[in-house]
PDB file of N, CA, C, O and CB in Angstrom:
ATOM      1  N   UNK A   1      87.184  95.788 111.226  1.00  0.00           N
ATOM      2  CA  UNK A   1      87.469  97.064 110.606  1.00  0.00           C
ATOM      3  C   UNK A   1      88.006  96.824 109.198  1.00  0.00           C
ATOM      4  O   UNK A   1      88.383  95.730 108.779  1.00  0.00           O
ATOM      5  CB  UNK A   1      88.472  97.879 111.454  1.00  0.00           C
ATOM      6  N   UNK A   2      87.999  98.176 108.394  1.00  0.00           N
ATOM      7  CA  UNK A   2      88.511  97.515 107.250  1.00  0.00           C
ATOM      8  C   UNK A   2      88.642  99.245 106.571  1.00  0.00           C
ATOM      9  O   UNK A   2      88.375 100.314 107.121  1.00  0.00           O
ATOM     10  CB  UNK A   2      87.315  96.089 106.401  1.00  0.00           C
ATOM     11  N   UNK A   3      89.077  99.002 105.408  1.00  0.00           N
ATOM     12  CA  UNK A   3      89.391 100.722 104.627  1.00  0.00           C
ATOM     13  C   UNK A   3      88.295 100.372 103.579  1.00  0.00           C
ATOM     14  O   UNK A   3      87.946  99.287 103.114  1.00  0.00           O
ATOM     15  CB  UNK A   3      91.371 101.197 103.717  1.00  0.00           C
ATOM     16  N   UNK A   4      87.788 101.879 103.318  1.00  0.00           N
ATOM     17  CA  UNK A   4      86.727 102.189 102.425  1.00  0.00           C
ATOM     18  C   UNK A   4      86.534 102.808 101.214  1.00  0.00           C
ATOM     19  O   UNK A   4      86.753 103.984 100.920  1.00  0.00           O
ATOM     20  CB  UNK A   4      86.124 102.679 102.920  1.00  0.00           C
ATOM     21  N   UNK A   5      86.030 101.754 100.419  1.00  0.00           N
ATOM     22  CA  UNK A   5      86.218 102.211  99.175  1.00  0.00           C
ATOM     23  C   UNK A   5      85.257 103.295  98.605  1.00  0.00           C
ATOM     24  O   UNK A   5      85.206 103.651  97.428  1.00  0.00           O
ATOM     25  CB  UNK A   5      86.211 101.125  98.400  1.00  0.00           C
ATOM     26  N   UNK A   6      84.561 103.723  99.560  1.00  0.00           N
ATOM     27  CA  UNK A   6      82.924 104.605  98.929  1.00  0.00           C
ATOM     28  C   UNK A   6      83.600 106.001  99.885  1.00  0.00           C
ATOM     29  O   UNK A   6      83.217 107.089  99.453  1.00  0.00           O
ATOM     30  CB  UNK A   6      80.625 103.687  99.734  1.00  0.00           C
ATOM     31  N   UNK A   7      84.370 106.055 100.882  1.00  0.00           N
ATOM     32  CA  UNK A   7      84.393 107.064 102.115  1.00  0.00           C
ATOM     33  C   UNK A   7      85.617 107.152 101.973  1.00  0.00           C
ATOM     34  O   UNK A   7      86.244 106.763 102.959  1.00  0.00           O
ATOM     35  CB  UNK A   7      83.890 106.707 103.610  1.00  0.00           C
ATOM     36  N   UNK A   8      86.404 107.624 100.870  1.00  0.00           N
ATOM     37  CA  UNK A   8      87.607 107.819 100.836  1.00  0.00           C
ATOM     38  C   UNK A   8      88.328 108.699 100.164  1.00  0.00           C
ATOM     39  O   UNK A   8      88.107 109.009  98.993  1.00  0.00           O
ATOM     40  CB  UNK A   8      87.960 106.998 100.647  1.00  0.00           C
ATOM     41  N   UNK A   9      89.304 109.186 100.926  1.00  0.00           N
ATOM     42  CA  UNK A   9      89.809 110.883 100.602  1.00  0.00           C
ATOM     43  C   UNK A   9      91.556 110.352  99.982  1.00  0.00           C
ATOM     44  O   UNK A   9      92.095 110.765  98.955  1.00  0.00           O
ATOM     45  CB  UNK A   9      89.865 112.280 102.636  1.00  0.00           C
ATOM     46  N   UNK A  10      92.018 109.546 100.784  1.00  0.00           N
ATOM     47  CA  UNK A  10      93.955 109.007 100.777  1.00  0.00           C
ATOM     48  C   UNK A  10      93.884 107.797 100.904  1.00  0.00           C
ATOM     49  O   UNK A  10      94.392 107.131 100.002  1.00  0.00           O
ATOM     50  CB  UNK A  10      95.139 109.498 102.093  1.00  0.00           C
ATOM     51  N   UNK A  11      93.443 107.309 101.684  1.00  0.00           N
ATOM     52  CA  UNK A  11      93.646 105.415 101.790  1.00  0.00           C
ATOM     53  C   UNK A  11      92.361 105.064 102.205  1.00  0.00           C
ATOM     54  O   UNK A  11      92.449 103.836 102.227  1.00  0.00           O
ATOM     55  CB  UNK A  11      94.893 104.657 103.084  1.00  0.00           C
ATOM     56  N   UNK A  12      90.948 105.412 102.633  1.00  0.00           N
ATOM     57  CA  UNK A  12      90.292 104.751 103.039  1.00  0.00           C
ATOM     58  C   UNK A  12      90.061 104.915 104.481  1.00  0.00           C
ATOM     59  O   UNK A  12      88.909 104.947 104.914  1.00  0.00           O
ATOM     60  CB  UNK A  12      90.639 103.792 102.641  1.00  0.00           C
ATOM     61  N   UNK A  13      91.029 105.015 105.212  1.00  0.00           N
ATOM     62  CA  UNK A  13      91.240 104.506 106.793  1.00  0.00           C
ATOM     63  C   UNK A  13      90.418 105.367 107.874  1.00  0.00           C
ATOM     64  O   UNK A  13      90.056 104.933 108.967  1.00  0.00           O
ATOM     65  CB  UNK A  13      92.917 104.641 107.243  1.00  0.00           C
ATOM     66  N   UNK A  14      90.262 106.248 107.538  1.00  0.00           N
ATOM     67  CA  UNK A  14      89.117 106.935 108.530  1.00  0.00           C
ATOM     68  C   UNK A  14      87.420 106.904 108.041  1.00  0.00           C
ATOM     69  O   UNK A  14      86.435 106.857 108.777  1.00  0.00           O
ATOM     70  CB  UNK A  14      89.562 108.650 108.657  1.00  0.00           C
ATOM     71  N   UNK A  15      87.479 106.948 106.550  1.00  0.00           N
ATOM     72  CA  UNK A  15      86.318 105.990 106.302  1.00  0.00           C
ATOM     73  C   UNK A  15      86.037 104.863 106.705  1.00  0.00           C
ATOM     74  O   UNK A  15      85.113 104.879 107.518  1.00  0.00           O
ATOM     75  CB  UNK A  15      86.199 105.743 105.337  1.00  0.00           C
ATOM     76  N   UNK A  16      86.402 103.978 106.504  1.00  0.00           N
ATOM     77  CA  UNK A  16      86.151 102.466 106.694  1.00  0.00           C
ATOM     78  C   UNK A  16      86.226 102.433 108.396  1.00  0.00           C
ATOM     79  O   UNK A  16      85.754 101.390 108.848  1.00  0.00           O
ATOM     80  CB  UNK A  16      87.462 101.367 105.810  1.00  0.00           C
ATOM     81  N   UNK A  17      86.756 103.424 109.464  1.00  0.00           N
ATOM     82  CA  UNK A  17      86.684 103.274 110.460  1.00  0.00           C
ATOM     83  C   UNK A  17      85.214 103.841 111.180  1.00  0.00           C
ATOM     84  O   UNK A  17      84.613 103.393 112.156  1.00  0.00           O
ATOM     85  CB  UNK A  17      87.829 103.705 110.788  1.00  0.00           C
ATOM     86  N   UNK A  18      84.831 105.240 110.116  1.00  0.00           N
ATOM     87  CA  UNK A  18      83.959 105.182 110.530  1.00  0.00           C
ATOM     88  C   UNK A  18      82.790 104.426 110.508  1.00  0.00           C
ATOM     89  O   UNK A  18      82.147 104.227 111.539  1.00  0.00           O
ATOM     90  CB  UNK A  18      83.914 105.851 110.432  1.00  0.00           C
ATOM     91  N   UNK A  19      82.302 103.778 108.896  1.00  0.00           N
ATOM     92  CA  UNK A  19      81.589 102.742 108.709  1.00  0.00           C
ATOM     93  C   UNK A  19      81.183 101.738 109.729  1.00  0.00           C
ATOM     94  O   UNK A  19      80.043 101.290 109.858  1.00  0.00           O
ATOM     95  CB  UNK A  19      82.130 102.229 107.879  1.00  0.00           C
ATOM     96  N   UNK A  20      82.353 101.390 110.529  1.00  0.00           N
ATOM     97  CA  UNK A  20      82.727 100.512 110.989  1.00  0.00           C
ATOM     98  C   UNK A  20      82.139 100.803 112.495  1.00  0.00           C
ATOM     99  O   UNK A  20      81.552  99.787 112.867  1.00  0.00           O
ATOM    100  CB  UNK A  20      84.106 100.343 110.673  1.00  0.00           C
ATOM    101  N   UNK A  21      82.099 101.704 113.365  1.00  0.00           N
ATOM    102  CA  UNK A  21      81.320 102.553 114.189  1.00  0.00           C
ATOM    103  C   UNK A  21      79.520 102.585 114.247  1.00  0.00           C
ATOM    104  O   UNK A  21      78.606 102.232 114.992  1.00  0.00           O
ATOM    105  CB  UNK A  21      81.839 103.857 113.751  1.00  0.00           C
ATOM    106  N   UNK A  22      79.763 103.335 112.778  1.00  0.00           N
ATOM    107  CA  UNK A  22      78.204 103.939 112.474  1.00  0.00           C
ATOM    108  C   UNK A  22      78.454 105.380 112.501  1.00  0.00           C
ATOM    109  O   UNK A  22      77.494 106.117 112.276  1.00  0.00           O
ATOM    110  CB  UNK A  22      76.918 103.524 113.684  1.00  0.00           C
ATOM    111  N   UNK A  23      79.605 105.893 112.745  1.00  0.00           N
ATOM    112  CA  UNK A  23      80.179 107.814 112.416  1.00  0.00           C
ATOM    113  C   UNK A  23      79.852 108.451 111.313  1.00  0.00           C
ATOM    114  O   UNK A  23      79.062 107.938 110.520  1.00  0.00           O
ATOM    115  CB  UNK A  23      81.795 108.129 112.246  1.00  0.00           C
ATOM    116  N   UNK A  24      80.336 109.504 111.122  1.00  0.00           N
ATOM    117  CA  UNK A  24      80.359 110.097 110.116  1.00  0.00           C
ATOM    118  C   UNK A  24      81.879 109.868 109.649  1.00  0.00           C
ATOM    119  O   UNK A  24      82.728 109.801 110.538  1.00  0.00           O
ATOM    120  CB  UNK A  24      79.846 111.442 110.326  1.00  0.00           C
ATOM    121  N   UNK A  25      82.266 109.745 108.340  1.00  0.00           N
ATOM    122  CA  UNK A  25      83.974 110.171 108.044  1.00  0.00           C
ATOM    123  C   UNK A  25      84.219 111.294 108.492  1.00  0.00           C
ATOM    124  O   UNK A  25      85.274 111.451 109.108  1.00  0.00           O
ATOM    125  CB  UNK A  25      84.507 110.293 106.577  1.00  0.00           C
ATOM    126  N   UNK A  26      83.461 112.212 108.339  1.00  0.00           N
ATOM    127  CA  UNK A  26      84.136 114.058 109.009  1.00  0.00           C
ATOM    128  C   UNK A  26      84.399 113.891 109.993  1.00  0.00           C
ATOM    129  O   UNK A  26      85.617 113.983 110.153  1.00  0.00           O
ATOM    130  CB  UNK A  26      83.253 115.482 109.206  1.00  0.00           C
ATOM    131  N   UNK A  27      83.593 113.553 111.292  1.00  0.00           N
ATOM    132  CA  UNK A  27      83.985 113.492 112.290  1.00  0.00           C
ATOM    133  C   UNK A  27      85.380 112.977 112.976  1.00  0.00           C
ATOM    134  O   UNK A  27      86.227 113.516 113.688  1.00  0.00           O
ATOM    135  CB  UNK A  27      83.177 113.082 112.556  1.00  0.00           C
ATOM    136  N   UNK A  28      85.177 111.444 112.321  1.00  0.00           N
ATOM    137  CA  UNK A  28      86.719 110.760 112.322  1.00  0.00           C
ATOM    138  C   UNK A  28      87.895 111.060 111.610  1.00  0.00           C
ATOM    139  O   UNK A  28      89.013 110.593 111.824  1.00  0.00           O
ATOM    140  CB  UNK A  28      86.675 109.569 111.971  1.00  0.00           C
ATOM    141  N   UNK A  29      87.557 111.888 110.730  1.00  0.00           N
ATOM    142  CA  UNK A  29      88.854 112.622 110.139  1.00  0.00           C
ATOM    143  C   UNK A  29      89.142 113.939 111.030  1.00  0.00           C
ATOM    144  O   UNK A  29      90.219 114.534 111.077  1.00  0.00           O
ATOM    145  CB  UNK A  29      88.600 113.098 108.450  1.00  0.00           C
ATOM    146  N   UNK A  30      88.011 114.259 111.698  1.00  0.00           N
ATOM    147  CA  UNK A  30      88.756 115.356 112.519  1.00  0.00           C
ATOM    148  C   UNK A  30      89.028 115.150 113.563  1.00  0.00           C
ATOM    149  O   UNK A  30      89.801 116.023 113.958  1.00  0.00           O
ATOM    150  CB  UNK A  30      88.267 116.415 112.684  1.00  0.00           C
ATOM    151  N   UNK A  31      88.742 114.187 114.547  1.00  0.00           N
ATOM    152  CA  UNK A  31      89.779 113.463 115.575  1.00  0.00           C
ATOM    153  C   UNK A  31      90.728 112.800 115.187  1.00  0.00           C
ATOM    154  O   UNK A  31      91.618 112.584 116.010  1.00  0.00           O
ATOM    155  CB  UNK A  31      89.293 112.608 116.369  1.00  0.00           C
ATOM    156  N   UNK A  32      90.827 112.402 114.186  1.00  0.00           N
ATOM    157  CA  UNK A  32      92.354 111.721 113.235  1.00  0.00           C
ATOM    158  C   UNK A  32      93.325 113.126 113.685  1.00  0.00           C
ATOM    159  O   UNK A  32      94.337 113.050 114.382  1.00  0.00           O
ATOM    160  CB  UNK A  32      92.096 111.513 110.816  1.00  0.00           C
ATOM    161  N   UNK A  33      92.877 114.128 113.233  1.00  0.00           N
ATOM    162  CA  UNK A  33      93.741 115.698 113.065  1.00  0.00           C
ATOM    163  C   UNK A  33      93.691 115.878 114.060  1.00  0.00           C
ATOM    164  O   UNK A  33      94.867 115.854 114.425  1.00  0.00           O
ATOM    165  CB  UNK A  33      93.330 116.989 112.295  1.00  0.00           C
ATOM    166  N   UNK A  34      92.870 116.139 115.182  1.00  0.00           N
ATOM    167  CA  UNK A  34      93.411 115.885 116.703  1.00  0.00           C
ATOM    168  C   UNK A  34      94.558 114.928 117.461  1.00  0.00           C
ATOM    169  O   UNK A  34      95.471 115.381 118.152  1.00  0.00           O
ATOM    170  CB  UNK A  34      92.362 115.480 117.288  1.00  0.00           C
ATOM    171  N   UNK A  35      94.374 113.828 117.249  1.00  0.00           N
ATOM    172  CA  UNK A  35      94.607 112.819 117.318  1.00  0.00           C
ATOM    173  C   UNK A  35      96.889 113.171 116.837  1.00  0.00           C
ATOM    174  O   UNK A  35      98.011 113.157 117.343  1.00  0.00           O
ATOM    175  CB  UNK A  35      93.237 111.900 116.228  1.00  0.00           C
ATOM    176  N   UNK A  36      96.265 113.375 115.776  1.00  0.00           N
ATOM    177  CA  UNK A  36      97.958 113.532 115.001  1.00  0.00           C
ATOM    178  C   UNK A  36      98.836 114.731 115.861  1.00  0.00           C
ATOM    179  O   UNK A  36     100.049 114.941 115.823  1.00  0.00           O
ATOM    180  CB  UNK A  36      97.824 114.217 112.994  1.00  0.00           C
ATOM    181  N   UNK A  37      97.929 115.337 116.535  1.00  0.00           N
ATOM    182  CA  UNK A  37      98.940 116.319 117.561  1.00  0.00           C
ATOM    183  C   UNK A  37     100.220 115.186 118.523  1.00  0.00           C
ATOM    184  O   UNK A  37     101.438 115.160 118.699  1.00  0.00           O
ATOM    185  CB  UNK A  37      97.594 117.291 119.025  1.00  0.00           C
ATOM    186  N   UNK A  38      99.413 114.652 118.794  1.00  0.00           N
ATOM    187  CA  UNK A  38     100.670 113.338 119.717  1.00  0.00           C
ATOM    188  C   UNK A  38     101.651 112.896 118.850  1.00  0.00           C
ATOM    189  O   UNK A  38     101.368 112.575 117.695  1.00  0.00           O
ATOM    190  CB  UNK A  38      99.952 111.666 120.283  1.00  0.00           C
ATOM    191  N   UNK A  39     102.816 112.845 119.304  1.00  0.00           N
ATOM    192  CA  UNK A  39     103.892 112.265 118.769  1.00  0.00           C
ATOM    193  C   UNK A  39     103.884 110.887 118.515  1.00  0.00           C
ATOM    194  O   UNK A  39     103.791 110.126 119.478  1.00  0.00           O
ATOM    195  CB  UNK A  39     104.852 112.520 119.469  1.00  0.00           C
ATOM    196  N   UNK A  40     103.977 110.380 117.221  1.00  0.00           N
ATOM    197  CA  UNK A  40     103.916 108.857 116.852  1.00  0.00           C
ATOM    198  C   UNK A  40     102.323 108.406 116.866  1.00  0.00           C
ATOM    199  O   UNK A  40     102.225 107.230 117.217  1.00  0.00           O
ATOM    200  CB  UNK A  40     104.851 107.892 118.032  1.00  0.00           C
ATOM    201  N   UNK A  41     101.468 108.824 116.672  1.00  0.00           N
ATOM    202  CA  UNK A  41     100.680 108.882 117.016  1.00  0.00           C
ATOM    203  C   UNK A  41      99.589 108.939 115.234  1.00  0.00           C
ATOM    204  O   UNK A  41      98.869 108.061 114.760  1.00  0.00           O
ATOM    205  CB  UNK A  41     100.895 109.921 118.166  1.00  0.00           C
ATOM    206  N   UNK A  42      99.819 109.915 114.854  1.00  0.00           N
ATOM    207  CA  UNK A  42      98.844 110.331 113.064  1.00  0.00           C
ATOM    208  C   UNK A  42      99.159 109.580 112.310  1.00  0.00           C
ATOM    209  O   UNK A  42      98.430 108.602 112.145  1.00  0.00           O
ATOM    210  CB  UNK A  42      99.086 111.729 112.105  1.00  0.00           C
ATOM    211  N   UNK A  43     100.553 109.740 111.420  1.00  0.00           N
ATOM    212  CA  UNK A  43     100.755 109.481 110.387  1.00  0.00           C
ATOM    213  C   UNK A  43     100.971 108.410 110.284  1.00  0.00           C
ATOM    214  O   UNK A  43     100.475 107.742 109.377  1.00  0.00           O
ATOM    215  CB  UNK A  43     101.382 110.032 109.949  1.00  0.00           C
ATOM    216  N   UNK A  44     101.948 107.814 111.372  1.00  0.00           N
ATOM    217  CA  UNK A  44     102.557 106.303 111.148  1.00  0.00           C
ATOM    218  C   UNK A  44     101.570 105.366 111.333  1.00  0.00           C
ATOM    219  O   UNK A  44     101.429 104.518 110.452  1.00  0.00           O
ATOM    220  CB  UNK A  44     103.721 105.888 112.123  1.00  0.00           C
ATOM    221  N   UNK A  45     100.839 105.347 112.326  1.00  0.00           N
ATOM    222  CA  UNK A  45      99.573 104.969 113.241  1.00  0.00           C
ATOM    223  C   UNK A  45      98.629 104.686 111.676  1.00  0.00           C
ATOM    224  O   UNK A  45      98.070 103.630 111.381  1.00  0.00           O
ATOM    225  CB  UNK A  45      98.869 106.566 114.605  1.00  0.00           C
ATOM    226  N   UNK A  46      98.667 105.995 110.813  1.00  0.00           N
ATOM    227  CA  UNK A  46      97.696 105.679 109.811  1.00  0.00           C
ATOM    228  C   UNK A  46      98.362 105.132 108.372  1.00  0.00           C
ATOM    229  O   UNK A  46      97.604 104.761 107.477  1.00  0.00           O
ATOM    230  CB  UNK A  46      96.838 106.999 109.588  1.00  0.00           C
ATOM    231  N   UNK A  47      99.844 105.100 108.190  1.00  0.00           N
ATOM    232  CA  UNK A  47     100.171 104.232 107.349  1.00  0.00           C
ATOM    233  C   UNK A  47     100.020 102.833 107.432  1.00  0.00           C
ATOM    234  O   UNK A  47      99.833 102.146 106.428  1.00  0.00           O
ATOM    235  CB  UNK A  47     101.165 104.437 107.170  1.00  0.00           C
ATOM    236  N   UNK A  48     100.105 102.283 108.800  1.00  0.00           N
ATOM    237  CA  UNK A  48     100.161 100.758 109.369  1.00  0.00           C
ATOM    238  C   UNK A  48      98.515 100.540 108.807  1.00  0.00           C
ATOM    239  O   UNK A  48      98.119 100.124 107.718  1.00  0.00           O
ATOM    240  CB  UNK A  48     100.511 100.537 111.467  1.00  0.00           C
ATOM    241  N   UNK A  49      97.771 100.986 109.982  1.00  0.00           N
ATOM    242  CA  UNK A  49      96.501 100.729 109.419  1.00  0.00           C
ATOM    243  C   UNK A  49      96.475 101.051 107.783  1.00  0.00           C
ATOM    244  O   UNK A  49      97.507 100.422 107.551  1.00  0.00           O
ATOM    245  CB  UNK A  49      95.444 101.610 110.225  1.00  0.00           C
ATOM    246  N   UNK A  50      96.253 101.332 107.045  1.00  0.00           N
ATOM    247  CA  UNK A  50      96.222 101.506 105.587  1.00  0.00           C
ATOM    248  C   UNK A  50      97.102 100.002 105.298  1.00  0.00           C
ATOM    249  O   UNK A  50      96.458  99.079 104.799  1.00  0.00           O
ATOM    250  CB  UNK A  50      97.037 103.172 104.976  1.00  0.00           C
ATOM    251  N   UNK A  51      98.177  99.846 105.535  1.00  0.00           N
ATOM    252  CA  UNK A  51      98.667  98.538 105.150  1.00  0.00           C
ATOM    253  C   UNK A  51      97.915  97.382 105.946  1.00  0.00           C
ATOM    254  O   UNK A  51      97.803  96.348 105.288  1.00  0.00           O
ATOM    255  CB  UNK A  51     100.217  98.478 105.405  1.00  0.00           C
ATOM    256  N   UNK A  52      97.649  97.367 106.582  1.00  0.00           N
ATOM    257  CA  UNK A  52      96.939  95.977 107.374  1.00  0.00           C
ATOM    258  C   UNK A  52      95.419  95.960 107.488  1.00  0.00           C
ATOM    259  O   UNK A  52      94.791  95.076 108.070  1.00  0.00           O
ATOM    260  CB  UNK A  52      97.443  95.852 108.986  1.00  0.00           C
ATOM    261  N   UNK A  53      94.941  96.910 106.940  1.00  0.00           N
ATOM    262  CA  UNK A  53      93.320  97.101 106.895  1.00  0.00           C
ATOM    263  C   UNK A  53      93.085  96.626 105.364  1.00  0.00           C
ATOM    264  O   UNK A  53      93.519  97.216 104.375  1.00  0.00           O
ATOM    265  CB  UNK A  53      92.709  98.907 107.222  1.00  0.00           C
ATOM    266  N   UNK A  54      92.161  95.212 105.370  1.00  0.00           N
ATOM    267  CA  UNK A  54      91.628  95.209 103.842  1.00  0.00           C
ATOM    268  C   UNK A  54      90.642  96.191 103.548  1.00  0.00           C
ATOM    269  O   UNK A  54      89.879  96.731 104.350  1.00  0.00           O
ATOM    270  CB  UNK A  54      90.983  93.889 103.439  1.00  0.00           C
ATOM    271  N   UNK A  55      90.732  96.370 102.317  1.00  0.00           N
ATOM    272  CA  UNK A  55      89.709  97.137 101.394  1.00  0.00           C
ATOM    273  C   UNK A  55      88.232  96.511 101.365  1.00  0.00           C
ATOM    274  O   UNK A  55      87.903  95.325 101.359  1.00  0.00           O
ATOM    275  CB  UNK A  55      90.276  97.134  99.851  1.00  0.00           C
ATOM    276  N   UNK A  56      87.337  97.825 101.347  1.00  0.00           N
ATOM    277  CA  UNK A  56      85.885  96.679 101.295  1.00  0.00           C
ATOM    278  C   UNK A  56      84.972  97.655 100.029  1.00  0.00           C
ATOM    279  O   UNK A  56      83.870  97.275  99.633  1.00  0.00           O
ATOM    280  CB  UNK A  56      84.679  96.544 103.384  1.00  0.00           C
TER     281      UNK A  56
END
């Protein structure tokens, strides 16, 4: 996996995840926003990744 430099809105991270699949980014940005309903779960979940995911 990795963050995306062509599919990117804030850091990359739901781009480069989708890439990484074969998804669409929309899609994975809108289970990201699903997803962020759980506690501990969105934001932090997607700062880590953003720090530990290289850029491609």
């Amino acid at each position: 996996m990795h963050r995306s430099s062509k599919h990117k809105i804030f850091g990359g991270v739901c781009g480069g995840i989708a890439e990484s699949l074969g998804w669409s980014p929309t899609l994975v940005r809108i289970l990201w926003l699903v997803a962020s309903a759980l506690p501990f779960v969105g934001i932090p979940l997607y700062i880590v990744l953003w720090i530990i995911l290289p850029l491609r």
